[in-house]
C-alpha positions in Angstrom: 202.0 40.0 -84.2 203.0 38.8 -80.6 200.5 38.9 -78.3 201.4 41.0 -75.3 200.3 40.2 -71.9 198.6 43.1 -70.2 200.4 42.6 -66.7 203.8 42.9 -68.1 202.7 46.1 -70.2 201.3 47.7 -67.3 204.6 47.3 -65.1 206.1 48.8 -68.0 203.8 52.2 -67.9 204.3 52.5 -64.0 208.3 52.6 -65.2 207.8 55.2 -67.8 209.4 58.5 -67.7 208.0 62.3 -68.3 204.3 61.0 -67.3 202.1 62.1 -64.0 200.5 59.7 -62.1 197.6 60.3 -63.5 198.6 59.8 -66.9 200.1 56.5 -65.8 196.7 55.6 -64.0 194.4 56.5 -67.5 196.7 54.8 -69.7 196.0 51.3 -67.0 192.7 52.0 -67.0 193.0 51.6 -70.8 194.6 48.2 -70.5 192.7 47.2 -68.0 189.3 47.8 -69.1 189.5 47.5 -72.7 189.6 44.1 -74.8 187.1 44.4 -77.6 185.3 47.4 -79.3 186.2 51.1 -80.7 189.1 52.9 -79.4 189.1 56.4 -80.9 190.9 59.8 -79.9 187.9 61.6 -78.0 187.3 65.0 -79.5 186.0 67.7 -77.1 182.8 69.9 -78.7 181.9 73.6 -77.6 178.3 73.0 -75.7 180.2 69.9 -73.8 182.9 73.3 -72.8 180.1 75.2 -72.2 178.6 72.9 -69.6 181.8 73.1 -67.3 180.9 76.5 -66.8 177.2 77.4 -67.7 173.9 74.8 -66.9 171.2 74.8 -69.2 167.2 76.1 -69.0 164.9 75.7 -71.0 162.7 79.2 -71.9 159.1 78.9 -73.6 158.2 81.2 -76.3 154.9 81.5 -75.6 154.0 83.3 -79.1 154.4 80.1 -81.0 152.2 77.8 -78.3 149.5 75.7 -80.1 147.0 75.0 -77.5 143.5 73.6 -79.1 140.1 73.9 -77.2 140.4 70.2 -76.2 140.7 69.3 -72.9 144.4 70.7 -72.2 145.1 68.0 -69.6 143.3 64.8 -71.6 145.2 66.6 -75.2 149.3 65.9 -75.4 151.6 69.0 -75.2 153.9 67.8 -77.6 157.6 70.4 -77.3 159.9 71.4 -79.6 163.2 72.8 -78.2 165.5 74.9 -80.0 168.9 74.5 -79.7 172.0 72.2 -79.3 170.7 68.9 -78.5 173.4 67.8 -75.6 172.3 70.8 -73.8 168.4 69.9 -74.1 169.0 66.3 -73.2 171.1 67.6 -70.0 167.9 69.2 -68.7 165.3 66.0 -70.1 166.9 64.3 -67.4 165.5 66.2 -65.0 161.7 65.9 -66.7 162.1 62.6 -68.5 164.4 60.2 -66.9 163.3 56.8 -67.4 160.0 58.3 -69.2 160.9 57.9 -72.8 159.5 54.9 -74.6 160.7 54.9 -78.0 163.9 57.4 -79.3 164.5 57.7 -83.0 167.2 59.6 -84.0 168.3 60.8 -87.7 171.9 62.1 -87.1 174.7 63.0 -89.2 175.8 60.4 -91.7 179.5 62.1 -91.5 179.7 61.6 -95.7 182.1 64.2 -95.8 179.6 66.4 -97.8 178.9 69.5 -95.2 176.4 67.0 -93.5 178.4 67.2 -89.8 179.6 70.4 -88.1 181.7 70.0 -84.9 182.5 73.0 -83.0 181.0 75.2 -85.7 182.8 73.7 -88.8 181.7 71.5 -91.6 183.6 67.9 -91.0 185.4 66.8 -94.6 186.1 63.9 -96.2 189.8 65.1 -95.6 189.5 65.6 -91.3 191.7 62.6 -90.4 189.9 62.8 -87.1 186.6 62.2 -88.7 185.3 59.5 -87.7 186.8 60.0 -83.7 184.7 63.4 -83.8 181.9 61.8 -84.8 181.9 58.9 -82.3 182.6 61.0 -79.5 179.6 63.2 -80.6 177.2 60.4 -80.5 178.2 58.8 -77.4 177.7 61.6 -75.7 174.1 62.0 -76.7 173.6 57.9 -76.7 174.6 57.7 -72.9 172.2 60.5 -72.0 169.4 58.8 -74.5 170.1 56.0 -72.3 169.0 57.5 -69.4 166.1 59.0 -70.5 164.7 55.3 -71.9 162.2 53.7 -69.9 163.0 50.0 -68.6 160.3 49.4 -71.6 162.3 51.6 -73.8 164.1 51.2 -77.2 166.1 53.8 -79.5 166.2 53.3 -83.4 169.2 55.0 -84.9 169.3 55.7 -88.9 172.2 55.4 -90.6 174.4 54.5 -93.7 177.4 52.8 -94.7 179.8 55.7 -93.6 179.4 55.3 -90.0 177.2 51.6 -89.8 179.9 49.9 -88.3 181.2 52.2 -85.8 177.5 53.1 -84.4 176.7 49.3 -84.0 180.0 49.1 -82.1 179.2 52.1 -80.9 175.7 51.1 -78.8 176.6 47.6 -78.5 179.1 49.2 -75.8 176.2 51.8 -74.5 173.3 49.7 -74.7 175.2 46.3 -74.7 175.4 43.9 -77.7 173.0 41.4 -75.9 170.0 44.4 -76.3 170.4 44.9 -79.7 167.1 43.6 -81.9 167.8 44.3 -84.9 169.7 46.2 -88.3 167.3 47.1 -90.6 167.9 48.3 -94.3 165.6 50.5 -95.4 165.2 52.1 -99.2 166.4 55.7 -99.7 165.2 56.1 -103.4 163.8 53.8 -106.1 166.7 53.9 -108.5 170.5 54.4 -106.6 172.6 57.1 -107.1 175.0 57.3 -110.8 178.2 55.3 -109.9 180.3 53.5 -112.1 180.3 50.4 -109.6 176.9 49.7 -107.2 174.2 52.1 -107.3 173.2 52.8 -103.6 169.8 53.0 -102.2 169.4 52.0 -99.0 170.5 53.0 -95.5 169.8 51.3 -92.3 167.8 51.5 -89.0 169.7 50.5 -86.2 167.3 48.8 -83.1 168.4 48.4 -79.6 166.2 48.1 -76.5 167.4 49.6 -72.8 166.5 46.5 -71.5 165.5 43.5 -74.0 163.9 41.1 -71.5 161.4 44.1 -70.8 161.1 44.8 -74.3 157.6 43.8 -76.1 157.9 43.7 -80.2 154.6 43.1 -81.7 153.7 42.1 -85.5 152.1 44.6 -87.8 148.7 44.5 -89.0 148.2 41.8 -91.4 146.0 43.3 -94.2 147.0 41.2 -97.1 145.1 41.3 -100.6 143.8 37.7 -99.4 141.6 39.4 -97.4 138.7 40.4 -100.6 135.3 38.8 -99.9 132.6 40.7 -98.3 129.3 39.6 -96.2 126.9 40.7 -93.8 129.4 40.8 -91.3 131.9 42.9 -93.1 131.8 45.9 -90.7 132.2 44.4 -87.6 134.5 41.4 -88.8 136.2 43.0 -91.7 136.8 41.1 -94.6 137.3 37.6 -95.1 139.7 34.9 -97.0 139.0 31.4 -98.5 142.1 29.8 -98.4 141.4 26.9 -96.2 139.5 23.8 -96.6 138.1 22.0 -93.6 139.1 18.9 -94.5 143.2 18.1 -94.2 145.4 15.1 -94.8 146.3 15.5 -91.3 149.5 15.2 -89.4 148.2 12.6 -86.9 145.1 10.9 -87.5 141.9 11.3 -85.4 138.9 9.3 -85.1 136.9 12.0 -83.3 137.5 14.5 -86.4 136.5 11.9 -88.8 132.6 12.3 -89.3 130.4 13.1 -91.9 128.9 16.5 -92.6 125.5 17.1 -94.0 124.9 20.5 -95.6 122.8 21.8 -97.9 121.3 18.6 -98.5 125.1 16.6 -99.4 126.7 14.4 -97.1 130.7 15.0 -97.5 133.5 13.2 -95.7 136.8 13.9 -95.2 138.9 13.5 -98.3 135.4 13.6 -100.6 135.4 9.6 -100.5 132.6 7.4 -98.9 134.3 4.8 -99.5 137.8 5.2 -97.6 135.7 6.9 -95.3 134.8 3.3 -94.1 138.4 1.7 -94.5 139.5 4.5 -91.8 136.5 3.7 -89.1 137.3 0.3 -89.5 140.4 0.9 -88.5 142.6 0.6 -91.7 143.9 4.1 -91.6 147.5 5.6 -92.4 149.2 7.1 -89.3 148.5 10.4 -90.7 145.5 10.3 -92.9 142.2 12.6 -93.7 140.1 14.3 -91.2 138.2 17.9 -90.3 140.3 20.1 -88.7 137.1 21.4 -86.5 135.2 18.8 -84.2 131.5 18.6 -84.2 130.6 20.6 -82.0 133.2 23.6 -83.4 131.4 23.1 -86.8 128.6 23.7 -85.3 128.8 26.8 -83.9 131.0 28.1 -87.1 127.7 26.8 -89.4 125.6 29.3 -87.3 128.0 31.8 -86.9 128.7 32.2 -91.0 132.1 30.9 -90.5 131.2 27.9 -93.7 131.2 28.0 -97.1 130.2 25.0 -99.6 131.9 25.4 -103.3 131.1 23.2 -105.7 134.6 22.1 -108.0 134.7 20.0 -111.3 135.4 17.0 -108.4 132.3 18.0 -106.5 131.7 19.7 -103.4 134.2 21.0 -100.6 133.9 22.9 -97.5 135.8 25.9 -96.7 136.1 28.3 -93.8 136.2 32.0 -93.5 138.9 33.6 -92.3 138.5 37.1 -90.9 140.5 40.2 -90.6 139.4 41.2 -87.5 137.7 38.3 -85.3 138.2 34.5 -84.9 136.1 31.4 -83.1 137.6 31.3 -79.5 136.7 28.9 -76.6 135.0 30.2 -74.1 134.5 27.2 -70.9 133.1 24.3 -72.9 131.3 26.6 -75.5 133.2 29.1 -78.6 132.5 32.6 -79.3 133.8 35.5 -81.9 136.6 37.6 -80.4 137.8 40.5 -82.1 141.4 39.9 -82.9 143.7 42.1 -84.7 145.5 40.1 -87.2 149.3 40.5 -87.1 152.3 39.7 -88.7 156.1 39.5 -87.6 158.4 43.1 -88.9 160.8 40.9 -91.1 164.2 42.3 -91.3 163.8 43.6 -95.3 160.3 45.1 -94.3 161.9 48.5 -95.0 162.7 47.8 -98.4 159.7 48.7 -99.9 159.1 52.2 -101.8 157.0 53.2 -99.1 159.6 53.9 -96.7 161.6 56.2 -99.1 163.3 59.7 -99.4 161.4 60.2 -102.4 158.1 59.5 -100.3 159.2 62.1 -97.7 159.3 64.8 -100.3 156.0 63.8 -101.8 154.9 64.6 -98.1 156.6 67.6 -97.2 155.6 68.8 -101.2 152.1 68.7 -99.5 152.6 71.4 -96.7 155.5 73.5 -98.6 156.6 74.8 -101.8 159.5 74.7 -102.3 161.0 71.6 -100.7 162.3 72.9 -97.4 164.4 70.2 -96.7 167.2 67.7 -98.7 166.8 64.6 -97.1 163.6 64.0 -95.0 162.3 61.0 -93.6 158.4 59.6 -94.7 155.9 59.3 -91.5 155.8 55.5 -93.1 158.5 54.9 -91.3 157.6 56.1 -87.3 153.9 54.7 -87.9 155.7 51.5 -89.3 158.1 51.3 -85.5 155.6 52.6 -83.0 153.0 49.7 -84.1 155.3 47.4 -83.3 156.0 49.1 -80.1 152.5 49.0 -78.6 153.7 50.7 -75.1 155.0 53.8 -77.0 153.4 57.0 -75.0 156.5 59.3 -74.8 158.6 59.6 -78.1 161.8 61.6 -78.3 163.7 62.7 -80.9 166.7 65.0 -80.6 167.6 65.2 -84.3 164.2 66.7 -85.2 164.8 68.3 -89.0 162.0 68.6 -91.0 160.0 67.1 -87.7 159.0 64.2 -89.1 158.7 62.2 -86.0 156.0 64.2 -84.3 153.8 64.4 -87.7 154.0 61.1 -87.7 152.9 60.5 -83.7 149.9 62.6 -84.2 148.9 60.4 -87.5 149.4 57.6 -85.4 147.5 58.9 -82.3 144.6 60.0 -84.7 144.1 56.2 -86.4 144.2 54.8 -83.0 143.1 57.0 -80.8 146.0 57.4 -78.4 147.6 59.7 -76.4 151.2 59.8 -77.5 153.7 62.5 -76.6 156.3 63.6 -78.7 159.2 65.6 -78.0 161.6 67.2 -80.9 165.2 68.9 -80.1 166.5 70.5 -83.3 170.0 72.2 -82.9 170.6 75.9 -84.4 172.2 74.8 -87.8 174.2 77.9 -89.8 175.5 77.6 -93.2 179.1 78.4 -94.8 178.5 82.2 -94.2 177.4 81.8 -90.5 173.4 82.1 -91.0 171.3 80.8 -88.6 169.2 78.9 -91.0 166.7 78.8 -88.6 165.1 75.0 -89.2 163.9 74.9 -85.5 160.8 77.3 -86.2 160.8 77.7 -90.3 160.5 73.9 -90.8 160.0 71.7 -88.0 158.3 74.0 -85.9 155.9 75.3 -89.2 155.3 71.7 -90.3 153.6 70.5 -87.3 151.8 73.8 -86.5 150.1 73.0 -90.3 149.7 69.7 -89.5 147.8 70.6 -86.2 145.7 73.6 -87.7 145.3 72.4 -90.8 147.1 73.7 -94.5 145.9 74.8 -97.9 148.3 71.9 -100.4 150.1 74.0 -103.2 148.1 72.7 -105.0 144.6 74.1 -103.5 143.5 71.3 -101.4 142.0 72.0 -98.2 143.8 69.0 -95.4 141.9 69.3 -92.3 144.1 69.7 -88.9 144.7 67.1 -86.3 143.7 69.7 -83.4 143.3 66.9 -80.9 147.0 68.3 -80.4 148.9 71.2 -78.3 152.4 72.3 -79.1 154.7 74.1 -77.3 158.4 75.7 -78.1 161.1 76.4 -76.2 164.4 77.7 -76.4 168.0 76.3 -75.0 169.3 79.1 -72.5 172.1 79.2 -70.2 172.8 80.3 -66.4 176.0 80.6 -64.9 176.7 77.3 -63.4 178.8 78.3 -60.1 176.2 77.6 -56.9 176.3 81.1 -55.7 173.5 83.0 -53.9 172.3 84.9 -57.1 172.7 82.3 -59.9 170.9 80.0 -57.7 167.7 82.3 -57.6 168.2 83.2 -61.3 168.2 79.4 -62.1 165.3 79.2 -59.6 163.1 81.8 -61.8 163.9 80.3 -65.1 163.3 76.6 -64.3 159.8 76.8 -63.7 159.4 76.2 -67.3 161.2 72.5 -66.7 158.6 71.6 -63.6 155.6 72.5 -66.4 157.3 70.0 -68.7 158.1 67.2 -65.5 154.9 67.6 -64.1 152.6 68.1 -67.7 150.6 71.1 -66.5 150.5 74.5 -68.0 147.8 76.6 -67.1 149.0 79.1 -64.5 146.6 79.7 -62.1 146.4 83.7 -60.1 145.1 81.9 -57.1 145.4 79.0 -54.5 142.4 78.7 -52.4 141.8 82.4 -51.0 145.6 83.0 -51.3 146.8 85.1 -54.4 149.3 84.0 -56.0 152.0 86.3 -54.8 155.8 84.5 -53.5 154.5 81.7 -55.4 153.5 80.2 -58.6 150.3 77.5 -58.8 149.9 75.7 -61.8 146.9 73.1 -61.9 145.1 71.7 -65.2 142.0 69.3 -64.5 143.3 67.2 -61.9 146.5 67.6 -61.9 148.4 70.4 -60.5 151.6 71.7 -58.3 153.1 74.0 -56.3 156.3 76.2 -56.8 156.8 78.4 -53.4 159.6 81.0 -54.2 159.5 82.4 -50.7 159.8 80.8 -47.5 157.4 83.2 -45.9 154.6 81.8 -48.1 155.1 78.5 -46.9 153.1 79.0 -43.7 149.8 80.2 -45.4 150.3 77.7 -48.2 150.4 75.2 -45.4 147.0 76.2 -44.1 145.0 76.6 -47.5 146.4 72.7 -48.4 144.8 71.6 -45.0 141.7 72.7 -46.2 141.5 70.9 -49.6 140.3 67.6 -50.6 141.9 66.0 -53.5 143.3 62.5 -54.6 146.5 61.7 -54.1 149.7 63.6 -53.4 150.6 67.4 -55.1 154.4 67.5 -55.6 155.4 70.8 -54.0 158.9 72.3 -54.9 160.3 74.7 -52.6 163.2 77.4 -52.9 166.3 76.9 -50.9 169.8 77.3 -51.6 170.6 73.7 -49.8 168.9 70.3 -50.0 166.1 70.7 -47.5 163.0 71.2 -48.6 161.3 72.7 -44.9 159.9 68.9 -44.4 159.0 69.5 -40.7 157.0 72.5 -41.6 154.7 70.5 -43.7 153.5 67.6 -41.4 150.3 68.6 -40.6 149.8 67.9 -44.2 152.4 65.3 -45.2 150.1 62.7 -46.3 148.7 65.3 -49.4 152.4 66.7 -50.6 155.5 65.7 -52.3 158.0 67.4 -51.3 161.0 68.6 -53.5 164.1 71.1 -52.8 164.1 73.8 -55.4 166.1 74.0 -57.8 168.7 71.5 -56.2 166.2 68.8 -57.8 166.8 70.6 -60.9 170.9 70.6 -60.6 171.2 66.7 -59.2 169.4 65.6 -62.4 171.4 67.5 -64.7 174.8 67.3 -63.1 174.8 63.6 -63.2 175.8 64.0 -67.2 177.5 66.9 -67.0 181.3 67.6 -66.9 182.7 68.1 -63.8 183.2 71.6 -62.3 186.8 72.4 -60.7 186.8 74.2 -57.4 183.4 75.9 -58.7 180.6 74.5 -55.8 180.1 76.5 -52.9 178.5 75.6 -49.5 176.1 77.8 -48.9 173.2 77.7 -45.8 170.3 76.2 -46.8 167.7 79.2 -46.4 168.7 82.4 -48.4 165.8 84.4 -49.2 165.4 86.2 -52.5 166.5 90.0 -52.1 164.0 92.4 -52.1 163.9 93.4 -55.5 163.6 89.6 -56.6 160.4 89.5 -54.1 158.7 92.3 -55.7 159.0 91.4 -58.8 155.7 90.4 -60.7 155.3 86.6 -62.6 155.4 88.7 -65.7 158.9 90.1 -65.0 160.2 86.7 -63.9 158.5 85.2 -67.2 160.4 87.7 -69.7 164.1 87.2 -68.2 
């Protein structure tokens, strides 16, 4: 095939007939910007219609909130949103941009097999747009899950041979090919599926980081059967090993490590022999020859420590050290102590392969909280506990193909072994079958899962599993407001946002006073020491001003104020600028969003900055503005 030179082919599209301008200028674009990758025909999808016209907003069903006697503001609120996931990413950009640590996702293989609906109908092996509605259904989500990772942040993607290849092209061009880590296979079942040629059973985790020069991959705990002799020091130390002698045929010999050793009454050298003891010291030593691999002085302080063992062999006597799980000798100035030291070792690439990390291990699991099997093809928590080790700055987790909610079980494992504080958020779309049913895996299944797992479950088969109530869950629900900037959308989007502000700001607990003001024109939210302000009429901003004077707290309370415009009434607050954040309400809400949204034609209006609520809007209690 001749290669064509792009100059000459774009002098031929500004020459072509029956085409606009801007067709001309998108095809040169094309020429222009693309050299290497996928090229696919982008597919349009109802919710990214529905955006062009409607913004989302988030609504909390307070019935199914999970919220333990722990303190609410040391506990994580881990959410679960209901509802199509590009619509629930749209408004986590707004509470979690640049937040999220670690993404792992679980989409739609695309095997043909009713796994993949796109605008409502099952994708077959027969759509000769397949693959093209698939790609421009991911890249969609994977530029938004882009913005929502931290500088820190990674995203592991799981997938199999039917779209592999176009996803790794696919985020080398999101994320760029010089942040991907790694492809990891992983096992799906023990024995493959029946096929007359290669029996498969594996898939593969995809691993890319936001930004890989930020990115910190650490090993996992090295536990190996090695580690099987016990002593007096077993519970602080852990067990130990006795794999190494002391003395080595070293790589470079030294004199200062080539001494003898009394212990237990036996003088040993290096090497076991007297004799060539003395051929070394007087100098007729090999450049790399035998010596201790511990000076005196190190010895010494591993002798007292418990660090030495003598064995006795048919060729006589040997030293060994210890080595323990959990501490080593460490210098410490011109002395050694025992440090605790978690030992690790590096994730290989075929970690995944073992039975642990299977499909069939998932359903052992979810057997355990259901009967029947809700779900075809979970994942096993082995897996997330597996990737959030060795991503030690993992605090907010996201995933916005929840299913069976397998990622948050899996945090709250984790957070219970270690002790940490880890969030997790889960976005599970409304999935129908062939007949249209909303089959409802949101609350039956993901939601029901992690509520068991929280306040504890009977097994089916009568065992009592204690709940991990160091936990709070709370569910929301994808909802929609007109998205034309108009005086009464904007206060309706005003009301129902104050759920996304509880998410942003991780306080809850609704408070029916501020100082000695009720809470009436405005909502106060505060849990321990943290806390903000939502004013909903400007005519409250005056006494709020006052009753702020008055307090003493640390650091600044982010304030969000309702106006139509972008001005969030900064000069009336400078008596007490130095205690608020100041944020215009709910343009703070629309900027965040719009930024991945679709564009609106002719549909934003200018409107004055200070439109106040009409009088039915005012008089209307919290409880009326939480029900609509």
């Amino acid at each position: 095939m001749a290669k064509i030179e792009k100059n000459k082919l774009i002098e031929k599209v500004k020459e072509l007939e029956g085409l606009s301008n801007d067709e001309k200028a998108a095809l040169i674009g094309y020429i222009k910007t693309k050299t290497y990758g996928l090229v696919w025909e982008d597919s349009t999808e109802k919710a990214w219609e529905q955006l062009k016209d409607y913004i989302p907003v988030l609504t909390e069903d307070k019935t199914k909130a999970i919220v333990n006697d722990t303190d609410e503001h040391k506990t994580p609120n881990h959410i679960l949103i209901e509802g199509d996931n590009l619509l629930a990413l749209t408004n986590l950009c707004f509470t979690h941009e640049g937040k999220v640590d670690v993404i792992y996702i679980d989409p739609p293989y695309n095997t043909g097999n009713k796994d993949f609906i796109y605008n409502d109908k099952f994708v077959d092996k027969d759509d000769e747009y397949k693959h093209s509605k698939w790609l421009s259904f991911m890249k969609k989500r994977l530029k938004i899950a882009k913005t929502l990772l931290s500088e820190k942040g990674v995203i592991f993607i799981s997938i199999d041979d039917n779209e592999q290849a176009n996803l790794k092209l696919l985020c080398d061009e999101v994320f760029g090919e010089k942040n991907r880590i790694s492809l990891l296979p992983r096992i799906t079942k023990s024995s493959g599926k029946t096929t007359d040629k290669i029996a498969q059973n594996h898939d593969y985790i995809l691993f890319y980081a936001k930004n890989i020069e930020q990115v910190i991959v650490t090993g996992l705990p090295h536990d190996d059967e090695g580690f099987r002799y016990s002593d007096e020091y077993e519970t602080s130390r852990g067990k130990y090993k006795l794999n190494q002698t002391l003395d080595y045929d070293s790589l470079s010999y030294s004199d200062g490590l080539d001494y003898p050793i009394t212990i237990e009454g036996i003088t040993l050298y290096p090497g076991g022999s007297y004799e060539k003891y003395l051929e070394r010291k007087a100098g007729n030593h090999r450049r790399a020859d035998w010596a201790w691999r511990w000076s005196p002085n190190l010895y010494d302080f591993g002798l007292k420590n418990g660090f030495i063992v003598l064995k006795k062999s048919k060729n006589g006597y040997r030293i060994y050290t210890k080595t323990y799980q959990y501490v080593s000798i460490v210098e410490d100035g011109d002395q050694y102590k025992v440090e605790y030291k978690e030992r690790t070792k590096p994730i290989q690439s075929i970690d995944l392969i073992d039975n642990t990390y299977s499909n069939d291990n998932a359903k052992k699991e979810l057997g355990k909280l259901f009967n029947p099997i809700p779900f075809d093809y979970p994942k096993p928590t082995s897996i997330m506990n597996t990737l959030l080790r060795i991503v030690p700055h993992s605090s907010t987790i996201l995933d916005f193909f929840a299913g069976s909610g397998t990622t948050m079980h899996a945090t709250m494992q984790l957070n219970a072994e270690d002790g940490g504080h880890r969030q997790c958020i889960l976005v599970q779309g409304i999935e129908k079958d062939e007949d249209k049913n909303d089959l409802q895996i949101a609350r039956k299944i993901t939601y029901e899962r992690n509520k068991r797992v929280i306040e504890g479950h009977t097994t089916p088969k009568g065992k009592y599993v204690e709940g991990l109530k160091d936990n709070n869950l709370r569910f929301f629900k994808v909802g929609f407001v007109p998205r034309e900037k108009d005086t009464t959308n904007i206060e309706r989007f005003a009301r129902q946002s104050v759920n996304l502000l509880c998410i942003k700001e991780g306080v809850y607990k609704e408070q029916t006073m501020f100082g000695d003001l009720e809470t009436d024109g405005f909502r106060y939210f505060k849990d321990g020491d943290k806390q903000f302000l939502v004013i909903l009429e400007p005519d409250m901003i005056e006494p709020i001003i006052e009753e702020l004077a008055k307090m003493d707290y640390e650091g600044k309370m982010p304030v969000y104020v309702f106006t139509t415009g972008h001005y969030p009434y900064t000069e009336d607050f400078w008596q007490v600028s130095e205690k608020v954040d100041l944020y215009p309400y709910p343009s703070c809400i629309y900027g965040a969003c719009e930024k991945v949204m679709p564009k609106m034609e002719d549909k934003l209006l200018d409107l004055p900055d200070n439109v106040e609520l009409s009088e039915e809007e005012a008089n209307m209690t919290f409880e009326d503005l939480n029900k609509e």
